[in-house]
C-alpha positions as CSV (number, residue, x, y, z in Angstrom):
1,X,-45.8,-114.5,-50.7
2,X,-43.9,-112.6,-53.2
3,X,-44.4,-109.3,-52.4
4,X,-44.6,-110.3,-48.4
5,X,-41.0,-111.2,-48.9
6,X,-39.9,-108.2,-50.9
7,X,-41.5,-106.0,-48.5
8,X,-39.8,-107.4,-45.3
9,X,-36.7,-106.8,-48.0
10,X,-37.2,-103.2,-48.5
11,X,-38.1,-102.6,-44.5
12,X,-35.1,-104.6,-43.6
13,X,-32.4,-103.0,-45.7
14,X,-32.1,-99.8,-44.1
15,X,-31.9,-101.3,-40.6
16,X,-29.3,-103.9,-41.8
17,X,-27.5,-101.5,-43.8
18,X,-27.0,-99.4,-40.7
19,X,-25.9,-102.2,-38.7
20,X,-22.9,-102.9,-40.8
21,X,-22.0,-99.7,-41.8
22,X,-21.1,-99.1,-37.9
23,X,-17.9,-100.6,-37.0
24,X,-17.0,-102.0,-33.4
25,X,-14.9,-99.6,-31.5
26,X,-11.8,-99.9,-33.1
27,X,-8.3,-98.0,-31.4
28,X,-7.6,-95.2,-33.4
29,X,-4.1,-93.2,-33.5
30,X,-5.5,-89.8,-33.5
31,X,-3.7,-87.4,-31.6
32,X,-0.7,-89.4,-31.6
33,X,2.5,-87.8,-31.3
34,X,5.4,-90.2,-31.7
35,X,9.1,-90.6,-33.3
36,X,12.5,-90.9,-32.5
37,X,15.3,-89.0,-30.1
38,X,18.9,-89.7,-31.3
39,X,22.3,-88.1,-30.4
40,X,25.3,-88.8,-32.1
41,X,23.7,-90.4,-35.3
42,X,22.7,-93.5,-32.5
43,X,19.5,-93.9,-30.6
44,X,18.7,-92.1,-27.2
45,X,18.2,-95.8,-25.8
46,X,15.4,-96.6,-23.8
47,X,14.4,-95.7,-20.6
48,X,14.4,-91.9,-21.6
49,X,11.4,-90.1,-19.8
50,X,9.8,-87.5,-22.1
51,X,6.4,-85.3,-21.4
52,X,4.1,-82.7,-23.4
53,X,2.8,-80.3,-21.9
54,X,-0.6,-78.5,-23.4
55,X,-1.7,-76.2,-21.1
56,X,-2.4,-77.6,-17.9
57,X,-1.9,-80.9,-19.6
58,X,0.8,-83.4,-19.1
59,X,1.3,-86.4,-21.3
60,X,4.3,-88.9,-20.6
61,X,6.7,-91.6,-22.4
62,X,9.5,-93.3,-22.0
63,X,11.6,-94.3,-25.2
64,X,12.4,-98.0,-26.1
65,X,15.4,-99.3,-26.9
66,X,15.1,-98.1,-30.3
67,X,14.7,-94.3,-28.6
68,X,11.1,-95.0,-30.2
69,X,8.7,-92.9,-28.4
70,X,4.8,-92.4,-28.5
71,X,2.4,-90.6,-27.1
72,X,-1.2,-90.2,-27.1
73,X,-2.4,-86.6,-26.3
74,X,-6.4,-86.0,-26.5
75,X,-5.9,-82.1,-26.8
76,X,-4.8,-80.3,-30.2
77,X,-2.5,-77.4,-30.4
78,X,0.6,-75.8,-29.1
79,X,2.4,-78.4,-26.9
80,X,5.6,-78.3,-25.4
81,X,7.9,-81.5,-25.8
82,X,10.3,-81.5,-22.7
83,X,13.0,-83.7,-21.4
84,X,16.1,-84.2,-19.6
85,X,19.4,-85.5,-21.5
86,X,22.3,-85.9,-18.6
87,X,21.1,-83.5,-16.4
88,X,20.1,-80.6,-19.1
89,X,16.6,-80.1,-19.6
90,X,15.4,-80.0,-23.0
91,X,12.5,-78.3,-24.4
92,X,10.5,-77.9,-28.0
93,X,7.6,-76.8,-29.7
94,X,5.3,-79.6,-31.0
95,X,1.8,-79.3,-32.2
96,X,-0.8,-81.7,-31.4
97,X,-3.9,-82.2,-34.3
98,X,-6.6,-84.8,-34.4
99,X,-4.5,-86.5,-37.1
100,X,-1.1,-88.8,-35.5
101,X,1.9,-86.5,-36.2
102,X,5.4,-87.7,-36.0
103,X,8.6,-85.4,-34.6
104,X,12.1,-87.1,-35.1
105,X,14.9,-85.1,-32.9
106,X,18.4,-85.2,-32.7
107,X,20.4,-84.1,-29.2
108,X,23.0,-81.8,-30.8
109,X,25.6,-79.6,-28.5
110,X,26.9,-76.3,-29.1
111,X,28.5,-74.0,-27.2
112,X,28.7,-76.1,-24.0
113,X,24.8,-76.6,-24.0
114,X,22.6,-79.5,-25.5
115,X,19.4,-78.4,-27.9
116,X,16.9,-80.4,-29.3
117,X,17.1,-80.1,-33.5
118,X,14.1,-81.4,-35.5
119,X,15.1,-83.8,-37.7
């Protein structure tokens, strides 16, 4: 009975080792690309519309109240970060990886003109 038993153990072990070793699909925040849009040391606000561009690829937000955005893109790479601050459109370089990256901007002004400065 002994060695019955210890050899359902040994056949068993593998098959329940592999069953718990693979987790339930769990969210992930790969490819994230979040942070926060401010302008005069204050938050954007929310409601602020925001898209990045990779390639043919467009991926939206809108910032909360915090001016808190976040975005999930699924490609990696050169992106371009765009949006409009009263009436100008804004535009940056962002890069996209399979790791969640965070950009913090700040709306500065100079010479009549708004411009996006990473923070």
């Amino acid at each position: 009975m002994d060695a019955i038993l210890a050899g359902w153990l040994l056949a068993s072990t593998p098959t329940m080792a592999l069953t718990y070793s693979v987790p339930a699909h769990i969210p992930t925040s790969a490819g994230d690309v979040s942070g926060t849009i401010t302008t005069k040391g204050a938050p954007i606000g929310p409601g602020v519309r925001l898209e990045i561009r990779c390639g043919a690829a467009v991926y939206s937000a809108v910032t909360d109240s915090l001016g808190h955005y976040r975005v999930y893109v699924s490609r990696t790479g050169r992106c371009t970060l765009g949006l409009t601050y009263q009436g100008q459109a804004l535009a940056a370089e962002v890069y996209s990886y399979d790791t969640p990256v965070r950009y913090d901007w700040s709306i500065e002004t100079g010479g009549g003109a708004y411009r996006l400065r990473r923070m």
